[in-house]
ZADO-1210 file (C-alpha; in nm, 4 decimals, padded with zeros to 6 digits):
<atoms>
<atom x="-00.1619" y="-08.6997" z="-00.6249" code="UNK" pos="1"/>
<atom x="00.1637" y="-08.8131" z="-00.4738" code="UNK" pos="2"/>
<atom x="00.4257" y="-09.0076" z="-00.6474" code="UNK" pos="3"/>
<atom x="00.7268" y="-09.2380" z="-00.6189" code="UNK" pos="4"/>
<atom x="01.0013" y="-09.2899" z="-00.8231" code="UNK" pos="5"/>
<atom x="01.0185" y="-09.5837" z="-01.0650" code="UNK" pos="6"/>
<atom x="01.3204" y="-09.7471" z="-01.0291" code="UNK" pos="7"/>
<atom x="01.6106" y="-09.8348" z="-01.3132" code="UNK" pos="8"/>
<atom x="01.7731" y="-09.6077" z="-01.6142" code="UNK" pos="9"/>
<atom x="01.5588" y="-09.3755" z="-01.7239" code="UNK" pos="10"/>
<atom x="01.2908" y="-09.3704" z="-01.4734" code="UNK" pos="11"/>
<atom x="00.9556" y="-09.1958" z="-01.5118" code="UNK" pos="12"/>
<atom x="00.7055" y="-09.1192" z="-01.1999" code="UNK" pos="13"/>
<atom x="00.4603" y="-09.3086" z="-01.1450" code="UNK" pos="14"/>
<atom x="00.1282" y="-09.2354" z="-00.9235" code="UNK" pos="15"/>
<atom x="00.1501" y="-09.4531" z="-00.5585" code="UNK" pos="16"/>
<atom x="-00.0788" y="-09.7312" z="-00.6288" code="UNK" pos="17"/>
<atom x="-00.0351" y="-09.7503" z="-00.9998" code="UNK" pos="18"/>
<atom x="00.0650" y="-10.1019" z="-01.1348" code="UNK" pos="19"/>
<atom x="00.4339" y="-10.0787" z="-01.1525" code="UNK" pos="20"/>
<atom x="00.5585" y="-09.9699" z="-01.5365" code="UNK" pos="21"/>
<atom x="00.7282" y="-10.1992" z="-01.7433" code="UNK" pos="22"/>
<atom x="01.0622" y="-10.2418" z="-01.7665" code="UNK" pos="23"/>
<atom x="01.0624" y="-10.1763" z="-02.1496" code="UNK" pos="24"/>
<atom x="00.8054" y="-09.8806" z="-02.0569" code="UNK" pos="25"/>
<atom x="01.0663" y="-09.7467" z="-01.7821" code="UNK" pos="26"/>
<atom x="01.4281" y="-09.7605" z="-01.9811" code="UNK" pos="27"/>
<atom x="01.2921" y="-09.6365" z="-02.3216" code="UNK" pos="28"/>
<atom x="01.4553" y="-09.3238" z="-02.2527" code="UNK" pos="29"/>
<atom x="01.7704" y="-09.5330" z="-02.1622" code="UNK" pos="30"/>
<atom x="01.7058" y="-09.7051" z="-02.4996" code="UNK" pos="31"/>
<atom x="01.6712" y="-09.3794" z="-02.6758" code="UNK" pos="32"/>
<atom x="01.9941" y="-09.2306" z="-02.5338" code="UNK" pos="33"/>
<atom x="02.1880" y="-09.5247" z="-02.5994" code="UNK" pos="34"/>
<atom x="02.0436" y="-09.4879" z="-02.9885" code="UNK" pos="35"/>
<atom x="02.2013" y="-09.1102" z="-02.9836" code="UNK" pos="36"/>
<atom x="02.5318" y="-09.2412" z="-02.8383" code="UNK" pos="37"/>
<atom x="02.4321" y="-08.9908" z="-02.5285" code="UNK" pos="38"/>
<atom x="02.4919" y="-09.1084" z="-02.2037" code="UNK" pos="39"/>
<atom x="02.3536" y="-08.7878" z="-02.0213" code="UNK" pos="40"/>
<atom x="02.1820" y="-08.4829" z="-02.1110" code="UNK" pos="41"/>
<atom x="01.9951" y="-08.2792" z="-01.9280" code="UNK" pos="42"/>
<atom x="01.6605" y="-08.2334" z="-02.1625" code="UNK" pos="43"/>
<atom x="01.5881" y="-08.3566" z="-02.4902" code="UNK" pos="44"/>
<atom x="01.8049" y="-08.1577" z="-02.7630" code="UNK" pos="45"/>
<atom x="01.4562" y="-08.0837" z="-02.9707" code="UNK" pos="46"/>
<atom x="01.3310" y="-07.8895" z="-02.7044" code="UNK" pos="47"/>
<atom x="01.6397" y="-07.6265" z="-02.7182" code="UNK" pos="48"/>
<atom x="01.5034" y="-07.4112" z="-02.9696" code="UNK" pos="49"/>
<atom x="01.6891" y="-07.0943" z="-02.9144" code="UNK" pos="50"/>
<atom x="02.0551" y="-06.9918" z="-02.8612" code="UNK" pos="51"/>
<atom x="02.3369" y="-06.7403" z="-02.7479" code="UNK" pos="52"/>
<atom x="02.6273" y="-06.6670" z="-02.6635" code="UNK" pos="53"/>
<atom x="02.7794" y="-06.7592" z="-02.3230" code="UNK" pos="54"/>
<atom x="02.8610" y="-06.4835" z="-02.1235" code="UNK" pos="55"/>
<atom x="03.2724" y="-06.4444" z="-02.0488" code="UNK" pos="56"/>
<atom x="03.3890" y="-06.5843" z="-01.7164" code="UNK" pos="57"/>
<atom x="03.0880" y="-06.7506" z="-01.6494" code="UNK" pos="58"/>
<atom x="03.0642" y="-07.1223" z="-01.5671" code="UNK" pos="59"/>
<atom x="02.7235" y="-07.2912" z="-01.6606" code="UNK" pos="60"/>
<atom x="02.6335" y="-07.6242" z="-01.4951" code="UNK" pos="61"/>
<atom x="02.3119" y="-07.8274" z="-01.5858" code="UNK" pos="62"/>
<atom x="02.1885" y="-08.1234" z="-01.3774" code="UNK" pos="63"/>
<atom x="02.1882" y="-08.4984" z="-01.4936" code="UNK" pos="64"/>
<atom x="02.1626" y="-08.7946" z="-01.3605" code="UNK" pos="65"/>
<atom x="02.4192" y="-09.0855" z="-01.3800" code="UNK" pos="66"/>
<atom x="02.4677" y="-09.3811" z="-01.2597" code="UNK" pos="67"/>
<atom x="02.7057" y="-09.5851" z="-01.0631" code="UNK" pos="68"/>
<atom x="02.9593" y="-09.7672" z="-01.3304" code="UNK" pos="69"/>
<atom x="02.8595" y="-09.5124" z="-01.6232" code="UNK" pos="70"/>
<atom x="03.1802" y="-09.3969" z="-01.7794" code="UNK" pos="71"/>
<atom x="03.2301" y="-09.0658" z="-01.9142" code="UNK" pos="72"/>
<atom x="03.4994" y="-08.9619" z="-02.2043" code="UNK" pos="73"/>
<atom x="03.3498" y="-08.6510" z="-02.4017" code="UNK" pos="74"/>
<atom x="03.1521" y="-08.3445" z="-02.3528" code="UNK" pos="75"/>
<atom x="02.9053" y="-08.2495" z="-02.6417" code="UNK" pos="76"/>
<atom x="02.7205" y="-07.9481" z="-02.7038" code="UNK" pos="77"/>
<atom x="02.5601" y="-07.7697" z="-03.0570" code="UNK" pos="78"/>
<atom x="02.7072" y="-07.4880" z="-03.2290" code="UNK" pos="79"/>
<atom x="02.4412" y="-07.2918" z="-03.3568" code="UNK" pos="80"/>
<atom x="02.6566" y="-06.9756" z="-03.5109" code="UNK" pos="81"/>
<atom x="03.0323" y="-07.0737" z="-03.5478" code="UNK" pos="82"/>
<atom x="03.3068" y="-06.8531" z="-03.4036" code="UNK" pos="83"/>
<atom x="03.5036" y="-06.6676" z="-03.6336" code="UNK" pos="84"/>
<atom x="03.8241" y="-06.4430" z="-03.6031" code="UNK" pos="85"/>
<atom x="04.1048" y="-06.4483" z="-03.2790" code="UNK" pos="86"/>
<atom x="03.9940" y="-06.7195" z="-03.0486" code="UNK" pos="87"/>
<atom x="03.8922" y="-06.6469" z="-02.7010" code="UNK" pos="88"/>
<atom x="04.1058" y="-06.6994" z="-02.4146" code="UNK" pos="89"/>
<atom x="03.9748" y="-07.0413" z="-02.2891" code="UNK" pos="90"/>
<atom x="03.6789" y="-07.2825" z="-02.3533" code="UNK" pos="91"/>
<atom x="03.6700" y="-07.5744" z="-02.1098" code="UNK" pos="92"/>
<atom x="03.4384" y="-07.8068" z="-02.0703" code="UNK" pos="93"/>
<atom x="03.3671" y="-08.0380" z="-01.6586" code="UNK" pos="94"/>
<atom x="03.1479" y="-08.2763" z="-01.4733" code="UNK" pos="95"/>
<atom x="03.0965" y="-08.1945" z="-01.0948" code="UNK" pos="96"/>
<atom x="02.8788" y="-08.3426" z="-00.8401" code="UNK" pos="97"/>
<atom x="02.5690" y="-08.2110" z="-00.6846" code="UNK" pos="98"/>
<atom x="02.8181" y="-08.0411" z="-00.4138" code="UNK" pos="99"/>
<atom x="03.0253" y="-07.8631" z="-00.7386" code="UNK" pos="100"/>
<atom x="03.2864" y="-08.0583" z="-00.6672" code="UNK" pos="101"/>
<atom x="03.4898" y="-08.0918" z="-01.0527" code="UNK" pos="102"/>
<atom x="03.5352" y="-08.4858" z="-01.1438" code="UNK" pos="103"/>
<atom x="03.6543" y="-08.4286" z="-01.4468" code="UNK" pos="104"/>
<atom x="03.7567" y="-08.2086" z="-01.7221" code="UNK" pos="105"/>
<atom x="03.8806" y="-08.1459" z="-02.0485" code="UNK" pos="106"/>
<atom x="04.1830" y="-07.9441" z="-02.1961" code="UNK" pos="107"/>
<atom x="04.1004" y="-07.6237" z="-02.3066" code="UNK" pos="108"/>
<atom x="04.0145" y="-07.6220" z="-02.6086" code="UNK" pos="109"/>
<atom x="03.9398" y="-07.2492" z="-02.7518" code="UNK" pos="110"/>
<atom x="04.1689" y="-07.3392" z="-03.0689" code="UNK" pos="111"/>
<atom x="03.9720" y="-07.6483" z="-03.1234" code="UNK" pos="112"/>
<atom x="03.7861" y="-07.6384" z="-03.5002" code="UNK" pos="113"/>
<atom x="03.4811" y="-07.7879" z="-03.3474" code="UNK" pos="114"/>
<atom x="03.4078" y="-07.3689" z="-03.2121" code="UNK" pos="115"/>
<atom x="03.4526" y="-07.2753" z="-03.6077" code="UNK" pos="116"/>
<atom x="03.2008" y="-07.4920" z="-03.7420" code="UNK" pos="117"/>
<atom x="02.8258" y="-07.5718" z="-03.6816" code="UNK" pos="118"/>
<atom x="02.6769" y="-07.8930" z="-03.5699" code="UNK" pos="119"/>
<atom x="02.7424" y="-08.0917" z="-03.2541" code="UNK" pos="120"/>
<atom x="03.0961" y="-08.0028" z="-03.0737" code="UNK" pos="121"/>
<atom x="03.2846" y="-08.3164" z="-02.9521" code="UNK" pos="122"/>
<atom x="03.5530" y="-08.2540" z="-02.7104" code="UNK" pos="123"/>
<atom x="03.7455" y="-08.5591" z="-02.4856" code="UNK" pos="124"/>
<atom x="03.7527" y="-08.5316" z="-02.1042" code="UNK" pos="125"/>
<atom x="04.1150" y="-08.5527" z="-02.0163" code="UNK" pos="126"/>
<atom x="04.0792" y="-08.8615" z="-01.8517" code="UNK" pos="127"/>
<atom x="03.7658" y="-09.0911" z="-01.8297" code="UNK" pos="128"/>
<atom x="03.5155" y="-09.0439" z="-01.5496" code="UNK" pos="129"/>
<atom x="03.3912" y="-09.3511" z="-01.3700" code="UNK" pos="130"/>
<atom x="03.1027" y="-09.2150" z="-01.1670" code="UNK" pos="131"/>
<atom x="03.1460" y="-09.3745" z="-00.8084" code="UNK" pos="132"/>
<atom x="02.7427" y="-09.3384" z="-00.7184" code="UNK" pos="133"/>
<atom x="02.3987" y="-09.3056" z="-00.8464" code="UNK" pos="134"/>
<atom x="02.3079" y="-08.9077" z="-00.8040" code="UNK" pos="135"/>
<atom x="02.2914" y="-08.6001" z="-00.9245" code="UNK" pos="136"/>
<atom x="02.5620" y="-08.4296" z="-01.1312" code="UNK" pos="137"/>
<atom x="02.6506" y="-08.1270" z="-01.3392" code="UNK" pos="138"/>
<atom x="02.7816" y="-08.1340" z="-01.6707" code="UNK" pos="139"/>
<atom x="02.9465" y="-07.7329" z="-01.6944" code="UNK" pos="140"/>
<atom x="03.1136" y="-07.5492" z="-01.9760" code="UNK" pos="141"/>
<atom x="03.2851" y="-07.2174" z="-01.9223" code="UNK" pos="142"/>
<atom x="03.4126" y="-06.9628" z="-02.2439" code="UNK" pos="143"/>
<atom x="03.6729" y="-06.6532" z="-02.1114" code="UNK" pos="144"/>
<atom x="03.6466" y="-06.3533" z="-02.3617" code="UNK" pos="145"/>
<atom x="03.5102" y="-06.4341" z="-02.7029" code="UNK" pos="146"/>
<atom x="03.5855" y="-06.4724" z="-03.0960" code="UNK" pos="147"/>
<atom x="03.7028" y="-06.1673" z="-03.2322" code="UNK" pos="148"/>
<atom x="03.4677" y="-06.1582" z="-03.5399" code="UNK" pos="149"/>
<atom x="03.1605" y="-06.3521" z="-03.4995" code="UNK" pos="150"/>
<atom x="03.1152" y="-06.4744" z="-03.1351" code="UNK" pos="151"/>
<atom x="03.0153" y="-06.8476" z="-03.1008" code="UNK" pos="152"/>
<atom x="02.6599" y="-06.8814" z="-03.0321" code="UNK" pos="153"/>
<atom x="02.5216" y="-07.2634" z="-02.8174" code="UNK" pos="154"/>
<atom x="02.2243" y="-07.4145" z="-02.8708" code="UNK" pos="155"/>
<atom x="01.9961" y="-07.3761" z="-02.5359" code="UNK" pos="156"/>
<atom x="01.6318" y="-07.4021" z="-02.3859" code="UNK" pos="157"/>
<atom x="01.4448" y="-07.0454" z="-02.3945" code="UNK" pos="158"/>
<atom x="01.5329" y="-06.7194" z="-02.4270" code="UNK" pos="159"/>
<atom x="01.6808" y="-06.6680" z="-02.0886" code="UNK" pos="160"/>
<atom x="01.5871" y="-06.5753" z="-01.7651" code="UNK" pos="161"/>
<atom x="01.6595" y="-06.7629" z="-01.4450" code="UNK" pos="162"/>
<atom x="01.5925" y="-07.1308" z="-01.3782" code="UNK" pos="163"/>
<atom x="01.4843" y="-07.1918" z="-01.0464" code="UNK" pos="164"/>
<atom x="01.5502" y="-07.4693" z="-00.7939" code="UNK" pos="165"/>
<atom x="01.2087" y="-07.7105" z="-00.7469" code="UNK" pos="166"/>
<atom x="01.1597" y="-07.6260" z="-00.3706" code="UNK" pos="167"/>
<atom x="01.3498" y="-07.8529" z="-00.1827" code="UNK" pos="168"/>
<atom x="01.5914" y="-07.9615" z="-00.4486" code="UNK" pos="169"/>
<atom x="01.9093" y="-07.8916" z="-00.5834" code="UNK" pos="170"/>
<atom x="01.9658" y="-07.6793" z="-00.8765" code="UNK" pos="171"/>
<atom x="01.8052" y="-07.7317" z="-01.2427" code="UNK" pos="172"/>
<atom x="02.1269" y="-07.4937" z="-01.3293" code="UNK" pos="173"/>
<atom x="02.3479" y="-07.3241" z="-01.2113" code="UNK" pos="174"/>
<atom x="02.6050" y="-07.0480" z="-01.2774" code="UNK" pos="175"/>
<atom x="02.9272" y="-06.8705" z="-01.1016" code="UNK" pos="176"/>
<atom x="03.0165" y="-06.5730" z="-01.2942" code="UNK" pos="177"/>
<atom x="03.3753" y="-06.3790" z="-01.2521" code="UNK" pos="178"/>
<atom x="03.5956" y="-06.6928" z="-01.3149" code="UNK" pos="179"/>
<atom x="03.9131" y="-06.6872" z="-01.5139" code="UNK" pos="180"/>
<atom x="03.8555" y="-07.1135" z="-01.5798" code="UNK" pos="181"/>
<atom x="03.6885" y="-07.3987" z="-01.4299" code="UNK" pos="182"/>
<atom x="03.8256" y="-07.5046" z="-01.1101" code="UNK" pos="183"/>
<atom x="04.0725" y="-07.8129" z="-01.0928" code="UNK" pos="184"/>
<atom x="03.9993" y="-08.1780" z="-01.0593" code="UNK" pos="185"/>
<atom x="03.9110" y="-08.2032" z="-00.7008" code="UNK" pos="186"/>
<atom x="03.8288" y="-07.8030" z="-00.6670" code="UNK" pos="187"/>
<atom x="03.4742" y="-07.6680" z="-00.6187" code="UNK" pos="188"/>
<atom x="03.2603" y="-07.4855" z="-00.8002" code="UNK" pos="189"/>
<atom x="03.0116" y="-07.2786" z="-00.5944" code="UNK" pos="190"/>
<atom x="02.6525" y="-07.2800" z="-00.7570" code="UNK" pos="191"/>
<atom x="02.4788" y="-07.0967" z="-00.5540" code="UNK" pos="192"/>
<atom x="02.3108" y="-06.8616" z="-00.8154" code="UNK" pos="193"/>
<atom x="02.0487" y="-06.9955" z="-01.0769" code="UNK" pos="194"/>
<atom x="02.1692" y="-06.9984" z="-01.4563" code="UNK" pos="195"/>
<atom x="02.0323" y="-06.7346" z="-01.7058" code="UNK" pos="196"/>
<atom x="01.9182" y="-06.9801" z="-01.9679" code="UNK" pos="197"/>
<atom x="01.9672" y="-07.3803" z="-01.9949" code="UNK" pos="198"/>
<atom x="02.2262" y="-07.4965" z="-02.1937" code="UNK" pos="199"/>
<atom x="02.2406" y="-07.8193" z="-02.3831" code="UNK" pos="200"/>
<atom x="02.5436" y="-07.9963" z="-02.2820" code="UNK" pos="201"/>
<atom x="02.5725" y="-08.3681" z="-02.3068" code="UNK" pos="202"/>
<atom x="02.8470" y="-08.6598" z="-02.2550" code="UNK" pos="203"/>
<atom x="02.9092" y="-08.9991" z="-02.3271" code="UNK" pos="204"/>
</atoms>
């Protein structure tokens, strides 16, 4: 059957024809986000069952949605296995748009005890991100060697494999491997290969 798009935060699909949702019906996502203190993620935490490590030099993006006026100051994501021993070279955690170009970004922050510990990581963006327009965006996170002893281990959907564009669209995730950081405010990333595995990432 085809569908439109419901409009306002949080919007389901609804079938053409249908009596239009409620508004109640439409943001309770919004609502449930807003409960969390989550601005953005890109599926439900309770669904990411599994996790890993992230591969070294490898930037992973995952697709969101935000809105015009939403306001972005730290990067989340769940440490499933804490890292233990010498730290690797860099973590960093970004936003880019749907063309990979970097927004924002935070310090790095491989030193940080939020790697050393489980539970959810909480790192600031260097600067607050306004978003400009209602779209598409990517939240990324990118880890350069790894601990010495016990390698740090992320909370994410599945056991792997690749996750594939919906024909027509952009990227449910995306990847560029053989980096030494994320690229600079302003800088692109290209994501032009699917991810190996969805992430949980989140900001707020």
């Amino acid at each position: 059957m085809p569908t439109s798009p419901a409009s306002g935060p949080g919007s389901l699909v609804a079938p053409v024809g249908a009596a239009s949702l409620s508004s109640s019906m439409v943001n309770r996502d919004g609502i449930r986000r807003t409960g969390l203190n989550i601005l953005a993620e890109p599926f439900h935490a309770a669904v990411a069952s599994s996790n890993a490590v992230l591969a070294g030099g490898v930037a992973y993006a995952m697709a969101v949605g935000l809105r015009a006026g939403d306001v972005l100051t730290n990067m989340f994501t769940n440490v499933i296995t804490a890292g233990a021993g010498t730290a690797p070279t860099l973590i960093r955690q970004g936003v880019c748009d749907s063309a990979g170009v970097m927004l924002a970004v935070t310090a790095q922050s491989q030193a940080s005890a939020q790697w050393t510990a489980t539970g959810t990581s909480t790192i600031a963006l260097t600067a607050p991100l306004t978003i400009a327009a209602d779209g598409l965006y990517f939240l990324c996170i990118i880890e350069v060697g790894a601990f010495g002893t016990t390698p740090l281990q992320l909370r994410k959907c599945g056991s792997g494999g690749v996750v594939p564009a919906v024909a027509g669209g952009a990227l449910i995730a995306g990847a560029q491997t053989g980096l030494t950081d994320l690229p600079a405010v302003s800088s692109s990333l290209v994501l032009g290969s699917a991810s190996s595995g969805h992430w949980w990432l989140a900001a707020n």
